[in-house]
Structures are given as structure tokens and as C-alpha cells.
N, C-alpha and C positions, 0 to 999 in steps of 0.2 A: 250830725257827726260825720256823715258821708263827707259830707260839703268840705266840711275842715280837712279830713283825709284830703279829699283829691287836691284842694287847697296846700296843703305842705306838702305835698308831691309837687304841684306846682312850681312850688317855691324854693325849693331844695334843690331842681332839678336845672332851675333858672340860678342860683347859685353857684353847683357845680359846671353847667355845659355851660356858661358862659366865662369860664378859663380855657385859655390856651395854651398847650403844654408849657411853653415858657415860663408859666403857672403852677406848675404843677408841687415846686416844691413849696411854696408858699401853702399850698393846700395841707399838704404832708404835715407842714408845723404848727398847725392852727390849732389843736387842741392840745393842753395840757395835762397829762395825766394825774391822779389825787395820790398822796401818799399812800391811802392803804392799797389802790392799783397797784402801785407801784410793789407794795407786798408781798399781795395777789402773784403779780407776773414774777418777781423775784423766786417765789415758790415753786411758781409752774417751770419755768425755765430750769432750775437744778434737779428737780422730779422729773422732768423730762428728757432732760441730759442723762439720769443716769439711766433711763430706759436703756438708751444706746453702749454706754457703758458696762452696765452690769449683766444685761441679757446675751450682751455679742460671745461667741466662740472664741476665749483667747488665743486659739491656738492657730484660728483664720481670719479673723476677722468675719466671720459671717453672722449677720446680723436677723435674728426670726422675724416671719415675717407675723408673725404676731405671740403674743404672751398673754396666760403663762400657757399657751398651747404651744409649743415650742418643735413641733413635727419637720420644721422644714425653713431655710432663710429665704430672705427676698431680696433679690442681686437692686433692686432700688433702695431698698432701707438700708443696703450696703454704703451706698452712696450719701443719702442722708446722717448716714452716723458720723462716715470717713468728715463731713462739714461738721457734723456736732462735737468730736473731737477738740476742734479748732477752737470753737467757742466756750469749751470745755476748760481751755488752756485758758484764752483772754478771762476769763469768769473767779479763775482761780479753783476751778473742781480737780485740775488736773495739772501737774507740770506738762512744761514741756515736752520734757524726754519718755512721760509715759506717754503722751498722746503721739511723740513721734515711734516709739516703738509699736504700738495697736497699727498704725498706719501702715509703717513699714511688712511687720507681720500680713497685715491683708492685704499689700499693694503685691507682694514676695508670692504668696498663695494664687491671687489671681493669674498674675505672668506665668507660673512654672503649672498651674493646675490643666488639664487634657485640655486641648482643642480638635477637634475631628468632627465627622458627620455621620459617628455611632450613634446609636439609638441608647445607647448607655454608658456609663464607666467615660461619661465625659460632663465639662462645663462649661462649651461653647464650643462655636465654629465663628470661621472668616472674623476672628477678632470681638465677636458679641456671645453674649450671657444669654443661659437661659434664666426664664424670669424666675425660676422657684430652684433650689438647690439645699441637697441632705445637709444637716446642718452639720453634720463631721465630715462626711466624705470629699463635700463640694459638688458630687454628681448629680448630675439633671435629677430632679423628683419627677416622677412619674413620666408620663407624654406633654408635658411641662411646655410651651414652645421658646424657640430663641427668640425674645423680644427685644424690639427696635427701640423702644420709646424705654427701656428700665434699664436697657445699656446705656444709652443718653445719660437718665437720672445718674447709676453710677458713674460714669466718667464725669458726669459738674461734679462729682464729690471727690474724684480722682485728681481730676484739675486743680480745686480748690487747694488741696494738699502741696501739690505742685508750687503753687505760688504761695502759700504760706511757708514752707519749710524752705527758706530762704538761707542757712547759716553753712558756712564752709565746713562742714563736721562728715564724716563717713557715712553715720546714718542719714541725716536730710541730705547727702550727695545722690545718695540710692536713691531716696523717696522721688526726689526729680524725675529720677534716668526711668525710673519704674513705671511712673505715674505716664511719661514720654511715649516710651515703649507701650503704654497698654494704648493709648489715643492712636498710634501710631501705626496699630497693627492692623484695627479695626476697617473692615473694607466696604464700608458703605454704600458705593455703588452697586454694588453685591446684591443689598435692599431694596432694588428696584421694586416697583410693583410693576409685575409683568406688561399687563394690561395698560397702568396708565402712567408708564416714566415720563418725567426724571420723581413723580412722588414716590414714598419710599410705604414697602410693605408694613403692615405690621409686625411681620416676624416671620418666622419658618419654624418646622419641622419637620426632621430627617424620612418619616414615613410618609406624608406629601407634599414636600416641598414648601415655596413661601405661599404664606397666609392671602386669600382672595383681600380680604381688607385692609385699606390704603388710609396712611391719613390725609386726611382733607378735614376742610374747615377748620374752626379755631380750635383748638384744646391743647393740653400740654405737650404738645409735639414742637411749639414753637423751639424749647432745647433741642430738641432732635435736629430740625432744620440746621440752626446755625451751628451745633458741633461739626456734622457732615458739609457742611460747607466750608466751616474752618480749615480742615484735616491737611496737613500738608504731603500726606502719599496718596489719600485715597479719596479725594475730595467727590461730590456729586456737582451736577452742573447747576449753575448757580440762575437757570431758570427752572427751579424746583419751586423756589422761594412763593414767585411772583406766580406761579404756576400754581401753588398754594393757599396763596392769599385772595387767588380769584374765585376760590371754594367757600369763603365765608359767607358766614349767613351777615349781613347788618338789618339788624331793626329796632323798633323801639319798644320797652316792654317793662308794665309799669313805670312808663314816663321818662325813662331812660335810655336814647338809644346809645346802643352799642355791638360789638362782635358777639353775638351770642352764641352760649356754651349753658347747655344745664347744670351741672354738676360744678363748683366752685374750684375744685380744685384744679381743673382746665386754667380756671384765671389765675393760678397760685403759683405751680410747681415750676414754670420757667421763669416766672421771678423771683425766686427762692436764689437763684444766682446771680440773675443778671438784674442790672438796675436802668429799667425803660423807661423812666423818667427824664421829658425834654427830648429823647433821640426817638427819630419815626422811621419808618420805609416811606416808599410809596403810598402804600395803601393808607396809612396812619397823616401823611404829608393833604392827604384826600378827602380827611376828616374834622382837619384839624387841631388834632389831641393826640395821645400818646398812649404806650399798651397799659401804662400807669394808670392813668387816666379812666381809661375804659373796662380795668381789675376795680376801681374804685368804682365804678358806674355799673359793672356787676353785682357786687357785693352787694349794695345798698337795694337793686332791681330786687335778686332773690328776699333779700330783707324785708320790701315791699309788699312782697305776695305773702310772703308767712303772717305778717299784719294783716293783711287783706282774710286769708285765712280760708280759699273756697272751698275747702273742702273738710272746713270743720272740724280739725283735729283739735285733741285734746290741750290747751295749755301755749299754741303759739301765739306769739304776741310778742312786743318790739323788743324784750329781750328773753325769747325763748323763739329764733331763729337758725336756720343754718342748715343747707340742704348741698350732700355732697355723697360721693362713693361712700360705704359705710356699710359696717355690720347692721344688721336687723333684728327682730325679735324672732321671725320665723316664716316659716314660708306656710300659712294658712288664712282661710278666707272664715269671716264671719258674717253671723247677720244680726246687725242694728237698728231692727225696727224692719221697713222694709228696705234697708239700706245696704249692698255688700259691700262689707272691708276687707278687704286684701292685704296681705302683710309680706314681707318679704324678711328672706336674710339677708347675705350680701349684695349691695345695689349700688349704682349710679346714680344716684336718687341729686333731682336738681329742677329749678325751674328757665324757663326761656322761653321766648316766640315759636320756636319751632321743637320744643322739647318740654317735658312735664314727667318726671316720674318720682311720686310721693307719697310715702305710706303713714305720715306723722311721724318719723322717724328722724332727730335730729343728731346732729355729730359734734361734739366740741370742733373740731379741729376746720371746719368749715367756716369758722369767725376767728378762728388762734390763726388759722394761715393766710387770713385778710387783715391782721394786725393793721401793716401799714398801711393799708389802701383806705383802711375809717377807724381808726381807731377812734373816734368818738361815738362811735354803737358797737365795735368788736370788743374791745375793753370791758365794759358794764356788762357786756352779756356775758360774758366769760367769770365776770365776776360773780354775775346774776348764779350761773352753775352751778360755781363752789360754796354761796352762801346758802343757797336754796337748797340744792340737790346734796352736799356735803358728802360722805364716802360711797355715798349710792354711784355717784360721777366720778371722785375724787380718788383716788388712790396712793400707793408707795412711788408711780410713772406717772404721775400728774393725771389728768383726765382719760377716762378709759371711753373706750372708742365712741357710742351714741346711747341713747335711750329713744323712748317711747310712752308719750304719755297716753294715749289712748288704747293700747292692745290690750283687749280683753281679759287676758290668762293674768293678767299681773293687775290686780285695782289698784295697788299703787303707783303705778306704771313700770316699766322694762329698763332695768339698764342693766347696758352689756357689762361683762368680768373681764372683759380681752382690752387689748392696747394692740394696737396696729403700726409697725414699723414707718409707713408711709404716712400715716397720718399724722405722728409724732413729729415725725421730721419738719414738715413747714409749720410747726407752730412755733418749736424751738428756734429755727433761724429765720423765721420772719418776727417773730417778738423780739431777734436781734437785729435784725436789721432796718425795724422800728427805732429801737433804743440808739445804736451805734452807725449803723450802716455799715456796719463788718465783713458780711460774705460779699455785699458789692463792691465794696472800694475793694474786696480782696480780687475780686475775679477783672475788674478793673483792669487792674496790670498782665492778666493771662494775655498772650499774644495770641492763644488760638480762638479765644473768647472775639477778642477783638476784629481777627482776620472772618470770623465767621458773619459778626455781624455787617463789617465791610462789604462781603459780597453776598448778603442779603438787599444791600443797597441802603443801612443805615448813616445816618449821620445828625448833628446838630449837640447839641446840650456836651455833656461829658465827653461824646466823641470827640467833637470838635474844639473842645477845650485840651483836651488830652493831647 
């Protein structure tokens, strides 16, 4: 059985690496989905849409950053919703004019709501968000910091707006002018990280300043880069990028090399808008392939090892997969014989060559937001969830955030009651943009979308078409 293992690793792996991004969408269309998928996803997509819908503040648009714990929004899942809207509209859950009024309400809230460098009775400085915000007030939750990478995620969803509400009418006039003004304000070089510019901090806070930790290496910051690169007031120098890209890890892991990132959803959340498919940098021009490419060559690596299985957890196998940030069962350790297990609550939980953190703990949304990158193992596993696991996973907001078949306290195993704004988000618009290719042809036409990846030093496929 080993043999065969390493054998279709082999083989699969000679299958995919020997396309080149030119390739890439042929890949994309290879499999077929079955009608009752087809069901499946039809369910999860309006369950999931109405997460965004029914739990948001309609009087801000602010969106919690999980349910039904509802203590506090997350200025990302703001972002995620402001896109699920859109798809809300194409899908027929929502007219038009309601999804442009939600919009306008929380595009109006963000612009006029405090910007300063209080320690409170604000919600934001230099044009960014803090990452957690009172779900009435708008003001900072707690010592919360202003985060670089959730202001990102908002604005792709602000953007998105931007270019979808294209009609000569007084409300999609604002939504534009709004959407403009909040990109607009945002001063990005601001986020230098002290120590190692032109890369950009992770965030600040007003009690010590910006955060020691920078991004580097691959993970969802890729949005970040090209928004601050696009900015036409407050752009960063556009040897960030490459300055960026020199931080990657590449290697090969289970049989697949690629940029490695543990946590899946590093491979997800910057393509949640933009569509890397056929268009490279540098670095990607150096490899051959494309960030598509190498989101598909993730997914399947993590997929790899949960089969492989070394460490024994309860129940993984080729469709009971998916290793990403995520709620947990708890933060306690047991013993299994002479065995300690460890268990955590919220975590990063992921595999990689230079990264490992897993407690048997898996997430729907870590195969919902790889939709396109394989949908011929994210699919069936998804399916595998709802057929298996039934309301234990399944709920009123489609799939609730993870379980756990191994922790102790539960013989049946652990699944969480909560839904998570962020992780709701890229299952709903990467199953669309599996389906349609919606939020990319949408962001397509953004000119700052464009301009960013310009002086990233993109080109080729759609660029070059366009």
C-alpha cells in the first residue's frame, strides 16, 4: 500500500508540474461536477450568503467576527461580506438595490466613522482599520491593533463594490466616490516596518507604536502588496514587492514543490479577488507556473499529509482533510497511552516544509476556499461533511467552523457551534468564482487592482490580453 501511495503521488504530481501556466486553465476545467454536487454547493452558497446577510449590523454594515457569539465585528469579514453582497445580487438572494443600499450604509459608516491615534472612541488611524471593532459603536474593541493585512481584505471588498456598482443612479454614484475616498486615504507608507522597509508592518498600536512583525514570506499579504502598490496618493515603493518575494520559502513537500505556507488559507485569501491564473512576476517567470498553480499545488501537498496521517488522528483520510486557521476544541493536553495530545482553540493550524501545527482539528472552509484550485478532491470532501457529519457541521450558515475527531472530552468527536466571518467568506466566493469567475472578471476591470499588479512587475495571460 505504501508503494501505491508514493506511486500516485508520483503520478499526480508528474501530471500537474508538468503544465505550464499557459496551462493552467485547462487544469481549472478538467473536472466535472455531479448534479447532486451541484446541490451540495447550491445549499452551501445561499447558507453561506445569508451568514453575511443576516448577522451584519444593518445600521453599519458591520459584520461579527463570528456567530452566534456576536461580542464584536471583524473589519475583514467586513470586506468579505461587502463581495458576498454582489454575489447575493447575481444568485438572486438579493436585488439589487438592497445589496446597494447594505453597501452604501457601510461604505457612509466607514468614511465619516473617527480616525485618530486615541487609544479609544476610534476606528482607525492614517486611513486603516482596526482588526476587531464594537459591533454598534464601530470603536476599537479592546487593545485590538490597526491591522495592515484586514484593511487589505476590506478594501478588495470595498473595491469590488466600486466596480460592480457601475449604473448612473445617486446611490451607486456615492458607492464609487466612497469606495475611492476610503483607498484613497489610506497611507500606506505609514506601514513601513521600521527595521526592514520598504516591507510593511503588521499593524500598530497607539500604546506602542507599529507592530515588530513584518510580512515576509508567502502568505495572504500577497493583497496587501499590490493594493499599496496600486494607491494612486500614497503608493509604497515598488521594491517592496521583489524585496518580498526574496522572503519565500520554495520547496518540495509531499511531492509537490511549491511557496510554502502552512495554514491554507495564505494560498486562498488573495485569490478570493484577484485571478493569477497565466499572469507571473518574477519570481513565478523563475518557476515556471503561476500563483494558481502553486494554490493548487498547496492544497493537494496539505491533502497529502492528512492521508499520510503521521500523527494519527482520528478519522483523516482523502476526504476528511483540511488544515487551516480555525477554531479548536480547547486548549488542554491529554495522555494516550504514553502518548501527549495537545489540543488547542484558536490556531494556524497547517502543514508545510518549514511549518507544522496540528491537533486533528479540521475546518470546512480550508477545502471550500480551495474550491478552484481542485475541485476534484475539495468538492467530494465537502460533500463527504454534510453527508457524514450532517447538523453536527451543517447548520442555518452553512458549515460551522471545524471539528475534531479525536479529542477526548467528546467520543463522538468535537464540533464547534460558531461560524467565522473570515472563513465564511472565501468559501462563498471561491465556489463562485469556481462556478462563474465573478469576483475576477469583476476586479478585472478595477484600475487600481490593475495598477498594483503593474508595478509588482506582472504581466502575461489576462494582463496582456486586457
Amino acid at each position: 500500500m505504501k508503494h501505491r501511495t508514493i506511486a500516485l503521488f508520483a503520478l499526480v504530481f508528474f501530471l500537474i508540474g508538468t503544465h505550464s501556466a499557459a496551462q493552467t486553465s485547462d487544469i481549472f476545467e478538467s473536472w466535472k461536477i455531479s448534479p447532486e454536487q451541484l446541490t451540495i454547493l447550491d445549499d452551501l452558497q445561499r447558507d453561506t450568503f445569508n451568514f453575511f446577510w443576516e448577522t451584519t449590523n444593518p445600521l453599519n454594515g458591520l459584520t461579527p467576527d463570528r456567530y452566534p457569539d456576536t461580542k464584536f465585528a471583524s473589519i475583514a469579514a467586513v470586506g468579505f461580506g461587502l463581495s458576498a453582497y454582489l454575489v447575493g445580487v447575481e444568485k438572486g438572494y438579493i436585488t439589487r438595490d438592497q445589496a446597494a443600499e447594505r453597501t452604501l450604509t457601510t461604505l457612509q459608516f466607514l468614511w465619516e466613522a473617527p480616525q485618530n491615534d486615541g487609544k479609544t472612541e476610534t476606528t482607525g488611524y492614517k486611513g486603516f482599520f482596526y482588526h476587531f471593532l464594537h459591533m454598534d459603536s464601530g470603536h476599537r474593541h479592546h487593545q485590538t491593533e490597526l491591522s495592515t493585512i484586514d484593511t487589505a481584505l476590506l478594501i478588495a471588498g470595498v473595491l469590488s463594490c466600486q466596480s460592480y456598482f457601475d449604473a448612473d443612479t445617486p446611490t451607486e454614484t456615492q458607492i464609487r466616490q466612497l469606495a475611492d475616498d476610503l483607498y484613497r486615504r489610506i497611507e500606506w507608507p505609514w506601514a513601513y516596518s521600521k527595521k526592514h522597509q520598504p516591507l510593511l508592518s503588521m499593524g500598530w498600536r497607539p500604546e506602542k507604536g507599529h507592530i515588530k512583525a513584518y510580512w515576509r514570506g508567502y502568505n495572504e499579504a500577497m493583497i496587501l502588496y499590490i493594493l499599496a502598490l496600486g494607491s494612486p496618493t500614497h503608493p509604497i515603493d515598488a521594491a517592496s514587492w521583489q524585496k518580498w518575494t526574496s522572503t519565500y520559502t520554495w520547496d518540495t513537500y509531499y511531492e509537490y514543490p511549491h511557496i510554502n505556507f502552512g495554514p491554507l488559507f495564505g494560498h486562498q485569501y488573495s485569490h478570493v479577488w484577484i485571478d493569477f491564473r497565466d499572469i507571473q512576476d518574477d519570481f513565478m517567470r523563475s518557476k515556471g507556473i503561476d500563483y494558481f498553480i502553486n494554490s493548487q499545488r498547496a492544497t493537494r501537498s496539505s491533502r497529502a499529509y492528512c492521508v499520510a496521517n503521521p500523527k494519527n488522528w482520528k478519522g483523516y483520510d482523502s476526504k476528511v482533510w483540511g488544515l487551516t486557521a480555525s477554531n479548536g476544541p480547547s486548549r488542554k493536553t491529554f495522555m494516550d497511552g504514553d502518548q501527549l495530545l495537545t489540543f488547542h482553540r484558536y490556531l494556524a493550524r497547517g502543514t508545510s516544509a518549514d511549518y507544522l501545527r496540528d491537533d486533528g482539528t479540521i475546518a470546512p472552509t480550508a477545502a471550500g476556499g480551495s474550491i478552484p484550485f481542485a475541485p476534484e478532491i475539495t468538492i467530494p470532501t465537502l460533500e463527504h461533511f454534510r453527508n457524514q457529519f450532517g447538523d453536527r457541521i451543517y447548520g442555518e450558515y452553512g458549515f460551522k467552523d471545524a471539528f475534531n475527531l479525536t479529542y477526548p472530552n467528546a467520543p463522538e468527536g468535537w464540533f464547534d457551534d460558531q461560524y467565522l466571518g473570515i472563513d465564511q467568506g472565501p468559501i462563498l466566493l471561491m465556489a463562485e468564482n469556481y462556478r462563474s469567475e465573478f469576483i475576477w472578471n469583476l476586479m478585472k476591470k478595477n484600475p487600481y487592482i490593475l495598477k498594483g499588479l503593474e508595478r509588482a512587475g506582472f504581466s502575461g495571460g489576462w494582463l496582456t490580453q486586457g
